[in-house]
VMD Tcl script that builds the backbone (N, CA, C; Angstrom):
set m [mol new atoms 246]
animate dup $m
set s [atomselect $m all]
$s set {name element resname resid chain x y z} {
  {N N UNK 1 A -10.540 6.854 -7.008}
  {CA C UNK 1 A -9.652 5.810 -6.589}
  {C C UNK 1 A -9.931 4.596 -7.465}
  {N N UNK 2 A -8.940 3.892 -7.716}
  {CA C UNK 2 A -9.278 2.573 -9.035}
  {C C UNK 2 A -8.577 1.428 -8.377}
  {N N UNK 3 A -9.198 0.378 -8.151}
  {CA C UNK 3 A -8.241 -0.703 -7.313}
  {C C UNK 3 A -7.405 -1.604 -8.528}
  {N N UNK 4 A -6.105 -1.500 -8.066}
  {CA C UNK 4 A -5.442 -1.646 -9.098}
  {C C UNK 4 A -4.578 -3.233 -8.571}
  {N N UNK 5 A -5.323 -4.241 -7.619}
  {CA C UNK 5 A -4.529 -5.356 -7.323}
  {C C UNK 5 A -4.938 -6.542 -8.472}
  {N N UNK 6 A -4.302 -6.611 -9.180}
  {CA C UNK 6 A -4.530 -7.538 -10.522}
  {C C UNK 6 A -5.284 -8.727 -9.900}
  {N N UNK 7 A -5.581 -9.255 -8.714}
  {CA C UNK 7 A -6.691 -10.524 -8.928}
  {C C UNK 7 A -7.553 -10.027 -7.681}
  {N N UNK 8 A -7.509 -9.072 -7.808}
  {CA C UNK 8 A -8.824 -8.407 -6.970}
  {C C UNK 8 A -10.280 -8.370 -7.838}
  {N N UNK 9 A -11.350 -9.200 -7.166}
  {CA C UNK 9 A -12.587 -9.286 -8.275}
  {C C UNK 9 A -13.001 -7.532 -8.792}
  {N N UNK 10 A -12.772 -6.623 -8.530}
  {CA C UNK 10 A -13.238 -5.101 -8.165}
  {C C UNK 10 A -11.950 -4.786 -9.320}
  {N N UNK 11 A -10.765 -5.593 -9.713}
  {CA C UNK 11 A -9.621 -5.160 -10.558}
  {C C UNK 11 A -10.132 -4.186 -11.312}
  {N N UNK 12 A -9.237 -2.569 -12.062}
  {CA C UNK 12 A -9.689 -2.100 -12.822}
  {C C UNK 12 A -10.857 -1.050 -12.699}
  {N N UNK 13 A -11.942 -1.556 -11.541}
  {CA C UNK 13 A -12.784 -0.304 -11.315}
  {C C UNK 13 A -12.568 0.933 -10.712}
  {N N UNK 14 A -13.305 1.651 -10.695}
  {CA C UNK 14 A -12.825 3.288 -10.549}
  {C C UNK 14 A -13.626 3.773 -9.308}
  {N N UNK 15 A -13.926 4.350 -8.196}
  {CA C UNK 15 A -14.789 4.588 -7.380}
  {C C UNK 15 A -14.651 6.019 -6.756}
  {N N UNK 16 A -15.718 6.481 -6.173}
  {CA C UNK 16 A -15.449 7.525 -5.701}
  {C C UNK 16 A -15.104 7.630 -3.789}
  {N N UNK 17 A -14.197 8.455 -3.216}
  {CA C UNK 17 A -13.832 7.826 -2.109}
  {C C UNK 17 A -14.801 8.204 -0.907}
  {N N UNK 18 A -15.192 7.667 0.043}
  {CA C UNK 18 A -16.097 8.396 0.948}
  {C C UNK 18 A -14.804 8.961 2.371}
  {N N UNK 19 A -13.888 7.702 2.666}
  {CA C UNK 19 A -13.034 8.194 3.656}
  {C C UNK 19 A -11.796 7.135 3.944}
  {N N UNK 20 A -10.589 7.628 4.417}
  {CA C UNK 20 A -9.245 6.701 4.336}
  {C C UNK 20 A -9.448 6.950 5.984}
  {N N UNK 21 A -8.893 5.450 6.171}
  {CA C UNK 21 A -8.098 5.607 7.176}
  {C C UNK 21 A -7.029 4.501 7.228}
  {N N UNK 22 A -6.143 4.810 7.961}
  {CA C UNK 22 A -4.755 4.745 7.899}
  {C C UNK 22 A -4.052 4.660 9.104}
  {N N UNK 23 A -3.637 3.357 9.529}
  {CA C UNK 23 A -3.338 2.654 11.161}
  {C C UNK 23 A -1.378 2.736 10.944}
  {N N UNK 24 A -1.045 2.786 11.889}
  {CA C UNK 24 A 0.556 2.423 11.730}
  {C C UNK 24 A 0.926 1.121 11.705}
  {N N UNK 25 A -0.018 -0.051 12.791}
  {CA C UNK 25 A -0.005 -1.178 12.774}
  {C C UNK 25 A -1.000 -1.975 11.538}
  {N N UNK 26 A -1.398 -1.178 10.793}
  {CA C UNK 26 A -2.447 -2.150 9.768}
  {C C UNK 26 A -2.310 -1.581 8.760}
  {N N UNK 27 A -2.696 -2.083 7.489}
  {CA C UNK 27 A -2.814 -1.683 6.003}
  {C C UNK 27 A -3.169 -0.485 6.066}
  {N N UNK 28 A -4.237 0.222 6.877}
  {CA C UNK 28 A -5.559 1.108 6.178}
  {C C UNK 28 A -6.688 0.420 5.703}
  {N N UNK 29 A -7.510 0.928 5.365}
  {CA C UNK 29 A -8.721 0.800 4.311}
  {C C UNK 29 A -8.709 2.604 3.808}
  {N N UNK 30 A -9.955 1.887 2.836}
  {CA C UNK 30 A -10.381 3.287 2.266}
  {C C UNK 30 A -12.008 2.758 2.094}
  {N N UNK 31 A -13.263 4.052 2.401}
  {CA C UNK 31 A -13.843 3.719 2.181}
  {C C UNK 31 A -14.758 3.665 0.806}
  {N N UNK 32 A -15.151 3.410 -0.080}
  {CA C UNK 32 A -16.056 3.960 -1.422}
  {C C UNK 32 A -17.432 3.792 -1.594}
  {N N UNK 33 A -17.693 4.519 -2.413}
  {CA C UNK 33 A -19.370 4.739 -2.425}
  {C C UNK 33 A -19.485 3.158 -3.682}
  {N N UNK 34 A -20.521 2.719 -3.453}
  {CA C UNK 34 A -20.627 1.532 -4.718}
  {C C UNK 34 A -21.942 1.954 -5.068}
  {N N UNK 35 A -22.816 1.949 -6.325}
  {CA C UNK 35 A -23.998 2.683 -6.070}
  {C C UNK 35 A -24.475 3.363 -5.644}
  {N N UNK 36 A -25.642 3.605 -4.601}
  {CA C UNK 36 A -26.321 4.550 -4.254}
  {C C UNK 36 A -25.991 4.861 -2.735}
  {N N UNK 37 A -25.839 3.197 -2.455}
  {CA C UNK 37 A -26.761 3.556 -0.781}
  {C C UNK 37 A -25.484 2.504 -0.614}
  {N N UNK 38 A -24.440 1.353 -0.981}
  {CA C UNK 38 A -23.450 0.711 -0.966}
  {C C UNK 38 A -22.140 1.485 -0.317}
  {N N UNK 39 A -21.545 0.972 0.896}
  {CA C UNK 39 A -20.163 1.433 1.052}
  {C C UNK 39 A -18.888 -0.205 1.006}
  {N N UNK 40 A -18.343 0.252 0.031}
  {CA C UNK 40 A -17.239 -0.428 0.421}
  {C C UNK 40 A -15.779 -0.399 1.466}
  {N N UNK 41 A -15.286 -1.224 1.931}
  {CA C UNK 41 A -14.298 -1.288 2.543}
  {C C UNK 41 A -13.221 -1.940 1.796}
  {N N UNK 42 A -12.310 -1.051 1.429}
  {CA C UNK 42 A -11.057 -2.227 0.809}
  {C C UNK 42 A -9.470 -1.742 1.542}
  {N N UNK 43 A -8.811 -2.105 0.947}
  {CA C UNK 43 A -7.260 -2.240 1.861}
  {C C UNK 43 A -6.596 -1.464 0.735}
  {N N UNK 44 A -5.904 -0.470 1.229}
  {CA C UNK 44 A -5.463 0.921 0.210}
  {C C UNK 44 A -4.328 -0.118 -0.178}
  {N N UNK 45 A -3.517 -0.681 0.322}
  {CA C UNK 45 A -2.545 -1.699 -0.920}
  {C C UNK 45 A -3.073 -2.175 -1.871}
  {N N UNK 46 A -4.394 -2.150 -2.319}
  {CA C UNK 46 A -5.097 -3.229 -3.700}
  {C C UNK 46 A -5.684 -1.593 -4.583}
  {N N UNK 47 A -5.368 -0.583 -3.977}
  {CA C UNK 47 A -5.335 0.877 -4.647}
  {C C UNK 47 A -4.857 1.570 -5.444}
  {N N UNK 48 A -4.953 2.383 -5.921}
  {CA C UNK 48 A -3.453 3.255 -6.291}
  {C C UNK 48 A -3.496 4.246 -5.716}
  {N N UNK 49 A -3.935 4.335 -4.141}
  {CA C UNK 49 A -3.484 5.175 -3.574}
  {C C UNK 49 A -2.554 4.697 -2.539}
  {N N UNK 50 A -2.157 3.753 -2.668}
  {CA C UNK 50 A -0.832 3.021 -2.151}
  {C C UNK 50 A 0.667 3.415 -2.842}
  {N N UNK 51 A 1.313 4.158 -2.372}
  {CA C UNK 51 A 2.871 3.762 -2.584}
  {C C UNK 51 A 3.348 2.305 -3.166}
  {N N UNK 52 A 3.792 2.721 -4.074}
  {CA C UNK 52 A 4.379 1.502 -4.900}
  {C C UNK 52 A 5.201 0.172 -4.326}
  {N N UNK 53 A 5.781 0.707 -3.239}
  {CA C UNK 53 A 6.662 0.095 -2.067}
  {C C UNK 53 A 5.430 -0.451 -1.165}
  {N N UNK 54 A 4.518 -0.310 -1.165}
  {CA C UNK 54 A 3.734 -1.243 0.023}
  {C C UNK 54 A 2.693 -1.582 -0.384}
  {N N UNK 55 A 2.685 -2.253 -2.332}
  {CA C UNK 55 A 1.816 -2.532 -2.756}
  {C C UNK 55 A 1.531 -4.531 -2.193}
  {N N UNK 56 A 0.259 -4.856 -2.394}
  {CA C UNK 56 A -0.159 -6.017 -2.466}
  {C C UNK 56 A 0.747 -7.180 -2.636}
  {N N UNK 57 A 1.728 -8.639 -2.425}
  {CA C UNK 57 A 2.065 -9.112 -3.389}
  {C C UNK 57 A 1.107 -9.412 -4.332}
  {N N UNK 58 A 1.841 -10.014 -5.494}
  {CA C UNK 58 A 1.016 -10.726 -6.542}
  {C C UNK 58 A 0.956 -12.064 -5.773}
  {N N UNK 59 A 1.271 -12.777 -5.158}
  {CA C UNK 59 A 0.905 -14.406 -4.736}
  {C C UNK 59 A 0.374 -14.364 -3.816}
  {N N UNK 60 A -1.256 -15.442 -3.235}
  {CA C UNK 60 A -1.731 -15.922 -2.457}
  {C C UNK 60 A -0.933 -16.275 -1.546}
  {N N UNK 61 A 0.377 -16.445 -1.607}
  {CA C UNK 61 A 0.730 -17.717 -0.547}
  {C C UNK 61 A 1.152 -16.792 0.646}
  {N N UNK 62 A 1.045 -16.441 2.036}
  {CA C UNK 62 A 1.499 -16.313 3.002}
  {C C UNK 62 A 2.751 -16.611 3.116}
  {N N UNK 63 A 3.518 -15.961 3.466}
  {CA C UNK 63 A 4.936 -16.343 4.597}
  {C C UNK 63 A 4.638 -18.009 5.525}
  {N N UNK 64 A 3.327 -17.745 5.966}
  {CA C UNK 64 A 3.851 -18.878 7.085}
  {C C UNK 64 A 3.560 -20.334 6.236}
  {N N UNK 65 A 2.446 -20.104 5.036}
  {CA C UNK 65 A 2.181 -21.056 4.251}
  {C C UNK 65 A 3.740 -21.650 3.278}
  {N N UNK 66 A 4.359 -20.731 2.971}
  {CA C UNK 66 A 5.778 -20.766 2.315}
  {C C UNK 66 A 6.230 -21.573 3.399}
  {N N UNK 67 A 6.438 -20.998 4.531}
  {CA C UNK 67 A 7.472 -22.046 5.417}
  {C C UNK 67 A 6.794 -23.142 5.672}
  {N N UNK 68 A 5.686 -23.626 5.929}
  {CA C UNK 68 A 5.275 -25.026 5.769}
  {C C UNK 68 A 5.438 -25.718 4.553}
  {N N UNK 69 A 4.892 -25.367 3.494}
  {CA C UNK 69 A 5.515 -25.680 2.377}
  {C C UNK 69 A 6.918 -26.084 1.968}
  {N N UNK 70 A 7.926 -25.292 2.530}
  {CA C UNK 70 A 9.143 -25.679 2.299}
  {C C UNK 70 A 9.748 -26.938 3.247}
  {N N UNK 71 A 8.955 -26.819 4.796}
  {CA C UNK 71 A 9.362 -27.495 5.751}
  {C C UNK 71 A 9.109 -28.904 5.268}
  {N N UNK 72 A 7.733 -29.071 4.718}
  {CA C UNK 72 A 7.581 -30.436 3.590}
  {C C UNK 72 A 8.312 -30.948 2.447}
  {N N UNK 73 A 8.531 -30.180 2.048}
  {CA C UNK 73 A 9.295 -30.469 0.817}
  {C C UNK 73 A 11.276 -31.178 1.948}
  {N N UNK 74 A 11.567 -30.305 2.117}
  {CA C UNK 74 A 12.642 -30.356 3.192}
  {C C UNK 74 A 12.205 -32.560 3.708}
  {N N UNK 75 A 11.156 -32.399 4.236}
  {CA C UNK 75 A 11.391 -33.914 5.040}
  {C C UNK 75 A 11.075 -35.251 4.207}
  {N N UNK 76 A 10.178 -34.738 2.446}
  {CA C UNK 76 A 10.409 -35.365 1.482}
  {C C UNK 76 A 11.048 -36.488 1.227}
  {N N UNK 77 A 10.989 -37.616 0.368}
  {CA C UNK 77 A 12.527 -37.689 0.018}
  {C C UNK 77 A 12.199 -37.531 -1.799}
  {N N UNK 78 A 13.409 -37.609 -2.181}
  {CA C UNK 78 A 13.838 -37.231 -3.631}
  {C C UNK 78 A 12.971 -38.328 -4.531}
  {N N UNK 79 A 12.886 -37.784 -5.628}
  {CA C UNK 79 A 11.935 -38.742 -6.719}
  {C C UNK 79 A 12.878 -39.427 -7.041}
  {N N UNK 80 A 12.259 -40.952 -7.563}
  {CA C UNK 80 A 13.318 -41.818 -8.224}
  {C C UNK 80 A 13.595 -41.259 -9.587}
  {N N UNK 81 A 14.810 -41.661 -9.465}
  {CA C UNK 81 A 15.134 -41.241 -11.084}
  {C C UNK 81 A 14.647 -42.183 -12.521}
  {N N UNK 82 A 14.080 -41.822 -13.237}
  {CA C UNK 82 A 13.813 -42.457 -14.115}
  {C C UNK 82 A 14.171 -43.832 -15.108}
}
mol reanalyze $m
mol bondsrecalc $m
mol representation Tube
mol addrep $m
């Protein structure tokens, strides 16, 4: 398994899998061996064992952060014009 979410610190590495699991209400995880005695937990969307359709976005920003964001901008007022 290679986590393939471009600003995932782990981007690019390759691992071997120990076990998936897979919720209807949640992402999943998957688990991987990291070294010897190391298990990781990651979220099969930052995978490529994710379907292309329910990959990661690329942006930090949340939905609810977007709508605050916009709700500000919205009560703003306009820059002076130059």
């Amino acid at each position: 398994m290679t986590v393939t979410y471009p600003t995932h610190p782990l981007h690019g590495r390759t691992f071997t899998v120990v076990s998936v699991s897979r919720h209807p209400r949640d992402v999943g995880y998957v688990v991987v061996a990291y070294r010897d005695a190391i298990r990781l937990r990651l979220p099969i969307p930052a995978t490529d064992l994710s379907s292309s359709s329910t990959r990661m976005p690329r942006t930090k920003w949340t939905s609810v952060a977007i709508h605050t964001f916009l709700a500000l901008v919205a009560e703003g007022s306009p820059c002076p014009k130059p």
